[in-house]
C-alpha positions in Angstrom: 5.2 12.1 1.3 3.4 9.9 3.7 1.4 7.2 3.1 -2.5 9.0 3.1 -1.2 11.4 0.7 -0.2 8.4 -1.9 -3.2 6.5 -0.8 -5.4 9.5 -2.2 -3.1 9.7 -5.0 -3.1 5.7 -5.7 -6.8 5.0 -4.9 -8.6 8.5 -5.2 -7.3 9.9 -8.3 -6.0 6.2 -10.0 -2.7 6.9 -10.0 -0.7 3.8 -11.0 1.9 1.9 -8.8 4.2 2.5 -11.8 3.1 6.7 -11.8 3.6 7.1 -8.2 7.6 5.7 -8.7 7.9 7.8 -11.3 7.0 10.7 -9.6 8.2 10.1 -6.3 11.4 7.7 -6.6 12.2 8.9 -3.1 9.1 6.9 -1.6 9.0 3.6 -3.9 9.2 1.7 -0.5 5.8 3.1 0.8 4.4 2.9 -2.4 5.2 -1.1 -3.3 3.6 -1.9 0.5 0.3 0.3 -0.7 0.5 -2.1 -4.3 0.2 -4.9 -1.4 -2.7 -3.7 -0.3 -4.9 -4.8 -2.8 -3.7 -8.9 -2.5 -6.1 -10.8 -0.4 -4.8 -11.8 3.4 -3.8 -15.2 2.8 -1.4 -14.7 0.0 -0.2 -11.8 2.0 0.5 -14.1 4.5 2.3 -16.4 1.9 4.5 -13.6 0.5 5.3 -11.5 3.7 7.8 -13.8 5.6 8.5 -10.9 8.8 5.4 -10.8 11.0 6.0 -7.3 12.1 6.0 -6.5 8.2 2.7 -8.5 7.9 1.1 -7.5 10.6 1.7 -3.3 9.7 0.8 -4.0 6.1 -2.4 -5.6 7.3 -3.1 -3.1 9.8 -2.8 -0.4 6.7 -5.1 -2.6 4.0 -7.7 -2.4 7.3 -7.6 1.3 7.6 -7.4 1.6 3.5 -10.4 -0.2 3.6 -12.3 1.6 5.9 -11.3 5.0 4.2 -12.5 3.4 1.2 -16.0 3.4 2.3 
């Protein structure tokens, strides 16, 4: 599953973090960075050490947000 289907999923029809692993175990590594998306920047910052990592999962809570609207 990629990560606008479990967006929809997460954000659209209020699926919970803990739902989506239940039902797709296979993905819990997209769907623990889309739980992410919802911390502000600067603890993001904080928590996510790699800036490549940071810099993706920042990259995704702008596009979440613009989808959003």
């Amino acid at each position: 599953m990629d990560y606008k289907d479990l967006f929809k999923l997460k954000f659209e029809k209020g699926l919970s973090t803990i739902e989506l692993e239940e039902r797709y175990p296979e993905d819990i590594d997209k769907i623990a960075k889309l739980a992410l998306i919802d911390l502000p920047q600067d603890v993001l910052r904080k928590i996510i050490r790699d800036k490549k990592e940071l810099l993706a999962l920042i990259d995704l809570k702008k596009s979440a947000e613009v989808s959003r609207i």
